[in-house]
C-alpha positions in Angstrom: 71.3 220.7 215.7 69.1 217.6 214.0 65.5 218.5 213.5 63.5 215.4 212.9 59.9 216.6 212.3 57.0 214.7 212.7 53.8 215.7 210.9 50.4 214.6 209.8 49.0 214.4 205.5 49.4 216.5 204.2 52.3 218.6 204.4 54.3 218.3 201.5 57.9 219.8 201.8 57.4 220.5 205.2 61.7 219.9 205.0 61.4 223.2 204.4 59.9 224.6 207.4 61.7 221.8 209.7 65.5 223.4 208.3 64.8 226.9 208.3 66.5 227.3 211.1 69.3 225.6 210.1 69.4 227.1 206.4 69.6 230.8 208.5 72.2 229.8 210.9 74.7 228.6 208.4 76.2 230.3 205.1 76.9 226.1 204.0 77.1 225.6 200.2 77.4 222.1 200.3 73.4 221.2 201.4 71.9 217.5 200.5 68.7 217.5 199.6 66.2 214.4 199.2 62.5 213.8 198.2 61.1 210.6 198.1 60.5 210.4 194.3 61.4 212.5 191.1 57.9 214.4 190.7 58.1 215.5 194.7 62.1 216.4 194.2 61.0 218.8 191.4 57.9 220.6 193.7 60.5 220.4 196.8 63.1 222.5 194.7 60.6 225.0 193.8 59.8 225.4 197.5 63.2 225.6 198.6 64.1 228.4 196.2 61.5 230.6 196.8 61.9 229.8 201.1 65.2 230.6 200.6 65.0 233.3 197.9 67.5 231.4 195.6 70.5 232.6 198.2 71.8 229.0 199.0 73.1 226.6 196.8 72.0 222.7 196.9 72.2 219.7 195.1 68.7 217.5 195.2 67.9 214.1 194.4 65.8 211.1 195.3 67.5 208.0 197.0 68.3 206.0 194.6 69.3 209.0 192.2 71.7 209.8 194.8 73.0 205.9 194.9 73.0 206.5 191.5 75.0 209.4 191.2 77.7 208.1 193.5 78.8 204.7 192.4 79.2 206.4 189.1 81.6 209.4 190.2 83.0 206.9 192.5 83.8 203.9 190.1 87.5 204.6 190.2 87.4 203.2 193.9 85.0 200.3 192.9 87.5 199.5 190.5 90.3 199.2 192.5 88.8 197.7 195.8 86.8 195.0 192.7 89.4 194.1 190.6 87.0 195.2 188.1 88.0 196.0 184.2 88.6 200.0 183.7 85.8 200.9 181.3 82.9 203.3 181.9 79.6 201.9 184.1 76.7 201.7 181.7 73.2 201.6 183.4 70.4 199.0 182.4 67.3 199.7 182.2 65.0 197.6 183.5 63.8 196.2 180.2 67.2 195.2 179.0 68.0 194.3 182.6 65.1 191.6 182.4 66.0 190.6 179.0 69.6 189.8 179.7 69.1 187.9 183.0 66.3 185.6 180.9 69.6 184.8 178.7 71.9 184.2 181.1 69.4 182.0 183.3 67.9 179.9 180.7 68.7 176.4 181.1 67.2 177.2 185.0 64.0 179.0 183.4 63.7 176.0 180.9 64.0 173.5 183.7 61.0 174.9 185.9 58.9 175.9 182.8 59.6 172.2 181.7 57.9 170.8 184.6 55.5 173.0 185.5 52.3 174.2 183.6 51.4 177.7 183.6 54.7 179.2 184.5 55.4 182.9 183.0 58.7 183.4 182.2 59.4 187.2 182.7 57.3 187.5 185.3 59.7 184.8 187.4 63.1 186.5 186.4 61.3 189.5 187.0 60.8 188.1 190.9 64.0 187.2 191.0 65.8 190.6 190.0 63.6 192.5 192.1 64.8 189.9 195.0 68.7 191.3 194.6 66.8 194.8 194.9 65.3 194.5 198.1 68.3 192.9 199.1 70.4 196.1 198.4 68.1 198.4 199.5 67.6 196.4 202.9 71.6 196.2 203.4 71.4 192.4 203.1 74.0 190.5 200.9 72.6 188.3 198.4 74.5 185.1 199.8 71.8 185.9 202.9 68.6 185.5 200.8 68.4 181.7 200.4 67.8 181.8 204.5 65.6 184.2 204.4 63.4 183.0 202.1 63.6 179.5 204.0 63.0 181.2 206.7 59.8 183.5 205.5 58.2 181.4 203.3 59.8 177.5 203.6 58.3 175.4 201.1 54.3 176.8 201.4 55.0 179.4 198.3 54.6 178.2 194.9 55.4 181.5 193.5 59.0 180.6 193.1 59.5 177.4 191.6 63.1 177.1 192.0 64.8 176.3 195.1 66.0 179.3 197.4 70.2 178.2 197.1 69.5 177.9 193.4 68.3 181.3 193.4 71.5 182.6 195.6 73.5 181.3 192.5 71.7 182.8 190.1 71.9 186.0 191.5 75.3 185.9 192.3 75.9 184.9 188.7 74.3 187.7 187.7 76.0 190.1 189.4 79.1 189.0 188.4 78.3 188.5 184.7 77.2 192.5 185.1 80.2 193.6 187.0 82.9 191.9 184.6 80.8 194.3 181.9 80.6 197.8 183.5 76.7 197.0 183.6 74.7 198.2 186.4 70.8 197.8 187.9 69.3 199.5 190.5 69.7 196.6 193.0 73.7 195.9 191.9 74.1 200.0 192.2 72.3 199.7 195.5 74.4 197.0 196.4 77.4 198.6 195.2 76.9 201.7 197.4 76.1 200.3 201.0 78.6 197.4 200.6 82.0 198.8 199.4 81.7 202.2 198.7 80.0 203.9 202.1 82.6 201.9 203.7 85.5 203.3 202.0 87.5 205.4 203.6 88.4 207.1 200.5 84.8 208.1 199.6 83.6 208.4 203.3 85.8 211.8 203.8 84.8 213.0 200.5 81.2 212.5 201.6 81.7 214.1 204.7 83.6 217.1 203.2 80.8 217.6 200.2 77.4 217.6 202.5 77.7 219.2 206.3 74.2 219.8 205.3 71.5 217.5 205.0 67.5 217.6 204.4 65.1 214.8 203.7 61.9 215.0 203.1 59.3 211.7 203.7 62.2 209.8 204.7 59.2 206.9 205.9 59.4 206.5 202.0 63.4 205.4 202.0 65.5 202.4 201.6 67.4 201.2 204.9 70.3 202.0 203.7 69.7 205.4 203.9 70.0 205.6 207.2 72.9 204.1 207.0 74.1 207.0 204.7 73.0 209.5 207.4 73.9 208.0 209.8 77.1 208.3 208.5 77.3 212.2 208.3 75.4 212.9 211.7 78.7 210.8 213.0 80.6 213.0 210.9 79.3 215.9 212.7 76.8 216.7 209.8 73.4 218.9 211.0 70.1 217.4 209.0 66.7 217.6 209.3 64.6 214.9 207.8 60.4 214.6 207.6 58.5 211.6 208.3 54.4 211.2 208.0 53.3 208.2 210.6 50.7 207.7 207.7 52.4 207.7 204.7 54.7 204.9 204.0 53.3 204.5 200.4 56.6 202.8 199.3 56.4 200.0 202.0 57.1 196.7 199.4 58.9 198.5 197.0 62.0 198.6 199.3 61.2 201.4 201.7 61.5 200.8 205.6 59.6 203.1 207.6 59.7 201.5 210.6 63.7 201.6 210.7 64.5 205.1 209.0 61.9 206.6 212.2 64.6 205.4 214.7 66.4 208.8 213.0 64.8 210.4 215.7 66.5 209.0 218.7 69.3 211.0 217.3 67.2 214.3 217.0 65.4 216.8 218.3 61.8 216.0 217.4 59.5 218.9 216.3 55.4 217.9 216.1 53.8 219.6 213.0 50.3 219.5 214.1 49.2 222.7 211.7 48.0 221.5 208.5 48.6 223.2 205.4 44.6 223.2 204.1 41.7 221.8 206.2 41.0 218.8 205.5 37.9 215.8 206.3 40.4 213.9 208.7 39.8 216.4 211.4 36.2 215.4 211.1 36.7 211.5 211.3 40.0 210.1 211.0 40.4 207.1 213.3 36.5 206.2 213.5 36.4 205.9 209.7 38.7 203.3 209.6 37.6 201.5 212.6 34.1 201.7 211.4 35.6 200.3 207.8 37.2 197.1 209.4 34.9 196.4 212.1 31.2 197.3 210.4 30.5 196.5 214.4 30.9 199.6 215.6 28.4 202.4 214.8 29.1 205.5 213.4 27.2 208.2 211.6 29.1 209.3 208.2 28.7 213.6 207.8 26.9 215.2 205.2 30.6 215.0 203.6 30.9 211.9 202.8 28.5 210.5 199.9 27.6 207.5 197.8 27.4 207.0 194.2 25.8 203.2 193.6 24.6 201.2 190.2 24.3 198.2 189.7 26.7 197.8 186.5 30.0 199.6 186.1 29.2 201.4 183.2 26.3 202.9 184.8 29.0 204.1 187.0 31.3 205.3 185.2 28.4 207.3 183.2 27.1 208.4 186.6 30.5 209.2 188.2 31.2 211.6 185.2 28.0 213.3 184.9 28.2 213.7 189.0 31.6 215.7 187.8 30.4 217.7 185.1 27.1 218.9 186.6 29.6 220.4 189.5 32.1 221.7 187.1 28.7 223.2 184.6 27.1 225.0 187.9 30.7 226.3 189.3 31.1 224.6 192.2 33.9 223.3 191.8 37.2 223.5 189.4 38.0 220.8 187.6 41.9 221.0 189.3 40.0 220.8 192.6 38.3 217.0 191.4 40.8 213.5 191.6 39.1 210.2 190.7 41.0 207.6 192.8 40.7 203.7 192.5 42.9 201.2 193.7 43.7 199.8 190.0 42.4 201.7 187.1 42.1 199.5 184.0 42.4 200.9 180.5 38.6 200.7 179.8 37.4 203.1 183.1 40.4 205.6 182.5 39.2 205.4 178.2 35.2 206.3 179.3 36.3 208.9 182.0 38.7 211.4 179.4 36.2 210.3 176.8 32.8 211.6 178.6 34.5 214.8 180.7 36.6 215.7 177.8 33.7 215.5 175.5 32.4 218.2 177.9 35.6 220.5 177.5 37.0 219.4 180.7 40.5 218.2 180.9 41.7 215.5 183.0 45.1 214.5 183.9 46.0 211.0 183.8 48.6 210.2 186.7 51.1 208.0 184.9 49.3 207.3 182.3 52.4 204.9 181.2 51.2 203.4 178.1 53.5 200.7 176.1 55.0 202.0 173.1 54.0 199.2 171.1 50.4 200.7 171.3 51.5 203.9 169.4 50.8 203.3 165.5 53.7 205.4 165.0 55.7 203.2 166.6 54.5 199.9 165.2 55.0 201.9 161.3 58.3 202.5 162.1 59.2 199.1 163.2 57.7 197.4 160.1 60.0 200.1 157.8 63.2 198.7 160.0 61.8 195.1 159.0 61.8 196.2 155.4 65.4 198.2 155.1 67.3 195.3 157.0 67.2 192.0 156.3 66.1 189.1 158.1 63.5 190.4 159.7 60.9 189.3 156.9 59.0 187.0 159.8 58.0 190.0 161.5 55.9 191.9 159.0 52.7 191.5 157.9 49.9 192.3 155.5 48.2 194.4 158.5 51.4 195.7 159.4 52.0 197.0 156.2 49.1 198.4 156.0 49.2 200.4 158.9 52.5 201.9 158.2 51.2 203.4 154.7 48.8 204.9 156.4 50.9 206.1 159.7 54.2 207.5 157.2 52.6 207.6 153.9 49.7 209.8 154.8 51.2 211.9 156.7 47.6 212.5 158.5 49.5 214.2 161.5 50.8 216.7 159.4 50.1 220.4 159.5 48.6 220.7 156.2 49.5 224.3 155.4 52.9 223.5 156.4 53.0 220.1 154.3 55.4 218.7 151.9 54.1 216.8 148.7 54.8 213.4 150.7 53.1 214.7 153.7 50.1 215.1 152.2 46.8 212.6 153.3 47.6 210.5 150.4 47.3 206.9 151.7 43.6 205.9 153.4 43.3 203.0 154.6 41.3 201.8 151.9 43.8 202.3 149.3 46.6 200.8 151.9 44.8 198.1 152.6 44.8 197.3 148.9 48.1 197.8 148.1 49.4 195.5 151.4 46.8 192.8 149.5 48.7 193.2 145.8 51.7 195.1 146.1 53.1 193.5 149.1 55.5 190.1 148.4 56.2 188.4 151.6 59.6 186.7 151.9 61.5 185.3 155.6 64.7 187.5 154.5 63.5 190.5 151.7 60.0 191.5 152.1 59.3 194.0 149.4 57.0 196.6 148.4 56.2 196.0 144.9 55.6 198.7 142.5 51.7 200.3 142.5 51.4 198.7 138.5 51.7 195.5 140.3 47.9 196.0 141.5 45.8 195.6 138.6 43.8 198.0 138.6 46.5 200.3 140.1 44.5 203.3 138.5 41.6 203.5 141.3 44.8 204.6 143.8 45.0 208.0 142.2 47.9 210.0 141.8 48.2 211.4 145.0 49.0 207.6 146.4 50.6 205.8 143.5 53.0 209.3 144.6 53.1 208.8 148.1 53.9 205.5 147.8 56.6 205.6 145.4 58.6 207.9 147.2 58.3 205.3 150.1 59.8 202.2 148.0 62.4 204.7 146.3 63.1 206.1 150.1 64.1 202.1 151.5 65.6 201.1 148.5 67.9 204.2 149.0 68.5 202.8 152.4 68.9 199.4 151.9 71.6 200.9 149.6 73.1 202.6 152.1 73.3 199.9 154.6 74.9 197.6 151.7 78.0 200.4 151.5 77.7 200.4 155.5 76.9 204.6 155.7 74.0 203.9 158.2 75.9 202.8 161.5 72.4 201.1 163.3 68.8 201.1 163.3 69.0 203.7 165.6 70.1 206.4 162.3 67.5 204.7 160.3 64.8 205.7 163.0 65.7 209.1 163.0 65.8 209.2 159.4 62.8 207.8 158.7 61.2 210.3 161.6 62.9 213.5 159.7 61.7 212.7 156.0 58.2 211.0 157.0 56.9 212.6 159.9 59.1 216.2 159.7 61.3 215.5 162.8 58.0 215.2 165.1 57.4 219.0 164.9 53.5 218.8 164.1 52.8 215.8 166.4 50.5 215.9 169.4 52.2 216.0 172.9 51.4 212.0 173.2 52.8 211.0 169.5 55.7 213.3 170.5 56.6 211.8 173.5 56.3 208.2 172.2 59.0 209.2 169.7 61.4 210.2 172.3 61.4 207.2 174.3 61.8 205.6 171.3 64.7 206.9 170.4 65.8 206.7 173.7 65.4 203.3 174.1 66.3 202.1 170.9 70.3 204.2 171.9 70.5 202.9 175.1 69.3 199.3 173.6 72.2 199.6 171.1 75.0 201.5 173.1 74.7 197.9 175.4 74.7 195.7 172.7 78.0 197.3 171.3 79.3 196.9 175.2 78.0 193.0 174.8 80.0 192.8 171.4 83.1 194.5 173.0 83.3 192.7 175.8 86.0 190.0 176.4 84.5 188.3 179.0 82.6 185.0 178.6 81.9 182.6 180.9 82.7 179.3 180.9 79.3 177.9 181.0 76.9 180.5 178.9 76.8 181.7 175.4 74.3 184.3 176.0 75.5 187.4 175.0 75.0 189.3 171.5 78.9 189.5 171.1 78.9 188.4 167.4 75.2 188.9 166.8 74.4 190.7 163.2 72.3 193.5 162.9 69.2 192.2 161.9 69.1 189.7 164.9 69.6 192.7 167.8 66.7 194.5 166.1 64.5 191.0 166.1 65.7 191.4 169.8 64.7 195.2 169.9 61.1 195.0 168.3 60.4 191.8 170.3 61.1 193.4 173.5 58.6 196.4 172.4 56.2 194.3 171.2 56.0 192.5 175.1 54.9 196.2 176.4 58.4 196.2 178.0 58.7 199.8 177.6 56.3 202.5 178.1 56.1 206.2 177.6 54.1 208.7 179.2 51.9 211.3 177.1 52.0 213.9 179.7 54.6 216.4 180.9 55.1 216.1 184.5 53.0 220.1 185.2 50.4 220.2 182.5 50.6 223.7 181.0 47.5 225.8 180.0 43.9 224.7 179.8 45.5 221.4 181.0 46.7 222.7 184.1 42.7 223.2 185.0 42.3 219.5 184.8 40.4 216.4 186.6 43.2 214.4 188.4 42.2 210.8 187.5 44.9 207.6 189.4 45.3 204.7 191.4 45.3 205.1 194.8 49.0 204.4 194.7 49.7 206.8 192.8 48.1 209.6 194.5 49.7 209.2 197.5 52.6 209.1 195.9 51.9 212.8 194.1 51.4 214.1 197.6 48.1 215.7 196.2 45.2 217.3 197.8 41.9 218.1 196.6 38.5 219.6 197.2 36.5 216.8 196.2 37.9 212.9 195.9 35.4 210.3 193.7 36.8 206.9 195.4 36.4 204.6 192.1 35.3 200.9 192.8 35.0 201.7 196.7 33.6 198.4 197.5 36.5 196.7 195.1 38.1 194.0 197.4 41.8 195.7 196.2 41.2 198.4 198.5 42.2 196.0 201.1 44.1 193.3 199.1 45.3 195.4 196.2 49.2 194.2 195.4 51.4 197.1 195.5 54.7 195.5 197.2 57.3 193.1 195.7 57.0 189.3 196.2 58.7 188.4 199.8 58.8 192.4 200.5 58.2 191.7 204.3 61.2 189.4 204.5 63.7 192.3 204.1 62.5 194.7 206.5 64.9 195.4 209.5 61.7 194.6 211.6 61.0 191.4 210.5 60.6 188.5 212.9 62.6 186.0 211.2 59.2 183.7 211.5 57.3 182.0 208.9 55.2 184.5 207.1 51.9 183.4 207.7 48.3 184.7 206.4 47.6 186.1 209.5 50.4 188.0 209.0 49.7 188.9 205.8 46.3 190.3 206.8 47.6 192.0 209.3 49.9 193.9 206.9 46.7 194.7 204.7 44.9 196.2 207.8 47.9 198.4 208.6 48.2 199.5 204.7 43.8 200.0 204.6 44.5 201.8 207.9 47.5 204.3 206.0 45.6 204.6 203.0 42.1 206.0 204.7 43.8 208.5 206.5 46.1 209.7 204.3 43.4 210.3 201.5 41.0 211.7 203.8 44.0 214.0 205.5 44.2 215.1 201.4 40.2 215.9 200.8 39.2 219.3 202.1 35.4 219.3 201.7 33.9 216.0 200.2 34.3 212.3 199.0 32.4 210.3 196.9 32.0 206.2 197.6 31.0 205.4 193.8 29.9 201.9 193.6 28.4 199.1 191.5 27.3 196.5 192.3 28.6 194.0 190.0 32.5 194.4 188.8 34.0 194.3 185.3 33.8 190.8 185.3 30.3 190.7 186.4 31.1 189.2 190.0 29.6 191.3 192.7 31.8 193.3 195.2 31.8 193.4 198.1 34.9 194.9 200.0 35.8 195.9 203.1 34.5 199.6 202.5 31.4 198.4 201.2 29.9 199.3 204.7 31.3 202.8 204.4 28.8 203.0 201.1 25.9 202.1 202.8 26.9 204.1 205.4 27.2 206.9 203.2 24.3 209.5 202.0 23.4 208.4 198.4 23.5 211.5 196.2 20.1 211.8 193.7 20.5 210.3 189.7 22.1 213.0 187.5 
């Protein structure tokens, strides 16, 4: 039996509930499990385990883990059926994915930039990669995307200054240059799946044989091609019971087709899920609010529920917004886990005054993906400028400032546990006394920078001991491994990081959480970075017409590479575990609107952040040319209307999905004039002068 259930927001994991019948009736070991994204695959297990009481076995994923997962167990048959070289798939991530295509389409990028004024380069080969993706994830093969983007968007974009068969080539370029390396992205392991592999007879009965099970949760959320995958096994004689929301579709852009993953049900038996989980304010409103949002028209009186916060500058807000929290939290009526801030783009300033002011008040608040670029860790940026000091080369990428800041970041040791502190550890190094030995102790040079002995500085006295210390044992520590990289017993930069991290910071142990996590990714970029610019330099393969690999590259030009890419906020870590733990776990829930649909989150109270901000209806959350590569599409010119139309369908998901996620109350907080000092006046600015204005805090 095939149970396709149906259900309105909230109702996370309902899988669950959909399968239990099916879980009870079979003793299967080989079950299939999918959640839309990693966070929700975590939560789903949990549910699972305790439905099931940990009696069956499963293996879960998310789509394009799964994708993923395959090509890579599977690359013997890709091999073969390819003509491919035999050597181990390496994954790109998207930084070095972005960074490599730049290379190998230069003389195009230089052409457009050449002629036209104002062009960004990454963000145009960013356009284009994500075009293969779409294309993968919509089952489309990249020879088709020249005629469809003739056909969507003729010549009336000016987004992509190239002409659609020149981007054809380029991306079939790509590919190949990847393939002939062993390197995959998501959109060539997409393509890679649904192409060759889920038609290989080979794989197709070792599919069939592996999963007799299968249960997918939000499948509105999934590529195309996973219902091509399921498809697949229900032929096979596979059971399955999948999950859909009518109002979710919160991936819709980003290469999720709704629309054609809900024809699932013509094949199932389809099971309503009117209960919902928690009460919530859509059974109060729910279609009226959003007519009464997009048609101010029609009257309506807003409940008791639903209430205004309004200034006339945003940081009145923002002061307002938080003190409207606090005085809630202070008098008990709330918890602070019960509270989520949402706007529909969150800059750095209102998420900065909104942990300031609450946590000033001993409330927590959890920053959804709070993905901050690494280059905006001082850690980070000290131990960049010590990699521009050991290898050389690198001497146009350090500074007086820079140096500076990395005396102060690894030779004060200020993170340290001072109980636990060894004499080099020690709060040695203030800024005052760093910032005069960058000024006379540091000699610039574009090959050897140096750091100059502390007598240099002539009155080298007023350092003390504790620094003219401290920053001995940093020169004697790089001239140790500049040593060491002469006699080649330091085999890359990635050694010298971890190095530097044991003897100046103590392996990370005393770090905060945020500090600690930067680190990691660090690392973890700077091994993946290197382990593909070793496969670069192995690689025999050239092409005829490009020199754009690092095959002969030395050292100190893939680290210029390296701290370039980090210093363009390429990569970004997050500062918080995925479940805070302790006093955090008590915490305001502060993100974009995006990304709290995406949590599948429901709270008490919801503060809607900016309400009147034109985003909430125009926001940009999809892909450029996302609508092209939806099964549904017309094949018509995408027009403005059409485009409008979208963004009343997405206002339309996103009302009632956060209002299906609010049990007792929301909060419209608005000012009048925006950041920029232009006054606002969106689409749900009638819902805010609709709404009952609550009294000054």
């Amino acid at each position: 039996m095939n149970v396709a259930a149906a259900y309105p927001p909230p109702s996370p994991s309902t899988v669950g509930q959909a399968s239990s019948s099916l879980l009870s009736s079979t003793g299967l070991s080989g079950i299939l499990v999918f959640a839309a994204i990693g966070d929700n695959r975590i939560d789903l297990v949990d549910r699972l385990v305790a439905a099931t009481q940990n009696y069956y076995s499963f293996y879960s994923t998310t789509p394009l883990g799964f994708f993923q997962d395959e090509v890579t167990l599977f690359w013997p048959l890709l091999i073969q059926q390819l003509d491919l070289k035999a050597q181990f798939p390496l994954r790109l991530n998207p930084e070095n994915e972005q960074e490599l295509a730049a290379r190998l389409w230069q003389p195009e990028i230089d052409r457009v930039i050449g002629a036209q004024a104002g062009v960004s380069e990454a963000r145009l080969v960013r356009k284009i990669l994500d075009l293969l993706q779409l294309a993968a994830l919509a089952g489309i093969p990249i020879k088709d995307i020249p005629i469809l983007l003739q056909q969507g968007l003729a010549e009336q974009d000016g987004e992509l200054p190239i002409p659609f068969e020149t981007v054809g080539t380029m991306l079939q370029q790509w590919q190949q240059w990847c393939l002939e390396r062993g390197l995959l992205t998501y959109g060539i392991t997409a393509g890679l799946y649904w192409q060759y592999l889920l038609e290989n007879p080979t794989y197709e009965s070792h599919l069939v044989q592996r999963y007799p099970l299968i249960l997918a949760d939000d499948v509105d959320e999934y590529p195309a091609i996973a219902r091509h995958l399921f498809e697949k096994l229900l032929n096979a004689g596979a059971s399955a019971a999948f999950t859909f929301n009518p109002d979710g579709a919160v991936r819709l852009g980003l290469g999720a087709d709704p629309t054609y993953l809900a024809e699932l049900a013509n094949q199932c038996e389809v099971v309503e899920l009117s209960d919902r989980p928690t009460p919530s304010l859509l059974d109060d409103l729910g279609e009226s609010l959003v007519k009464f949002a997009i048609n101010p028209m029609i009257f309506l009186v807003l409940p008791e529920s639903i209430q205004s916060i309004q200034t006339v500058s945003r940081s009145d807000l923002l002061r307002q917004t938080a003190e409207t929290i606090i005085a809630a939290v202070q008098s008990r009526q709330v918890e602070p886990r019960h509270i989520a801030v949402i706007s529909p783009g969150l800059d750095a300033i209102a998420r900065y005054a909104l942990i300031d002011i609450l946590t000033k008040h001993q409330i927590p608040v959890e920053s959804l993906n709070d993905q901050r670029p690494l280059i905006s860790f001082a850690i980070v940026r000290a131990l960049l400028t010590l990699l521009a000091l050991v290898y050389p080369g690198l001497g146009r990428l350090v500074d007086r400032d820079a140096i500076a800041e990395m005396l102060i970041v690894l030779g004060g040791g200020q993170q340290m546990d001072r109980s636990a502190a060894t004499p080099q550890s020690i709060l040695a190094i203030d800024p005052v006394r760093a910032g005069l030995l960058a000024d006379y102790c540091f000699a610039p040079h574009p090959d050897r920078p140096r750091l100059l002995p502390a007598t240099t500085f002539p009155r080298w006295d007023r350092l003390g001991y504790q620094t003219s210390e401290a920053y001995q044992t940093m020169i004697q520590w790089i001239e140790t491994q500049q040593s060491q990289l002469e006699q080649r017993l330091i085999p890359n930069a990635v050694s010298l990081l971890d190095r530097a991290i044991q003897h100046f910071l103590s392996g990370g142990s005393s770090l905060a959480f945020d500090q600690l996590s930067a680190l990691r990714q660090l690392l973890e970029t700077a091994q993946h970075y290197w382990e593909v610019a070793d496969r670069l330099r192995r690689s025999t393969v050239t092409l005829s017409d490009r020199a754009t690999t690092r095959q002969e590259a030395p050292a100190a030009a893939t680290i210029s590479q390296f701290i370039q890419l980090l210093r363009n906020s390429a990569v970004t870590a997050n500062p918080y575990p995925v479940r805070p733990l302790g006093a955090a776990s008590n915490a305001v829930t502060l993100a974009t609107v995006f990304q709290y649909r995406s949590s599948r989150r429901v709270h008490r109270w919801q503060f809607w952040f900016d309400a009147a901000s034109p985003r909430w209806l125009s926001g940009v959350d999809a892909l450029f040319a996302a609508p092209l590569f939806l099964q549904n599409w017309s094949g018509g010119l995408w027009t403005a209307a059409d485009a409008m139309d979208a963004n009343e369908q997405r206002l339309r998901r996103i009302l009632l999905d956060l209002q299906a996620r609010t049990e007792e109350r929301i909060y419209l907080c608005h000012s009048d004039l925006a950041t920029n000092g232009q006054e606002q006046t969106g689409t749900l600015l009638t819902l805010v002068n609709a709404a009952t204005p609550i009294t000054t805090v």
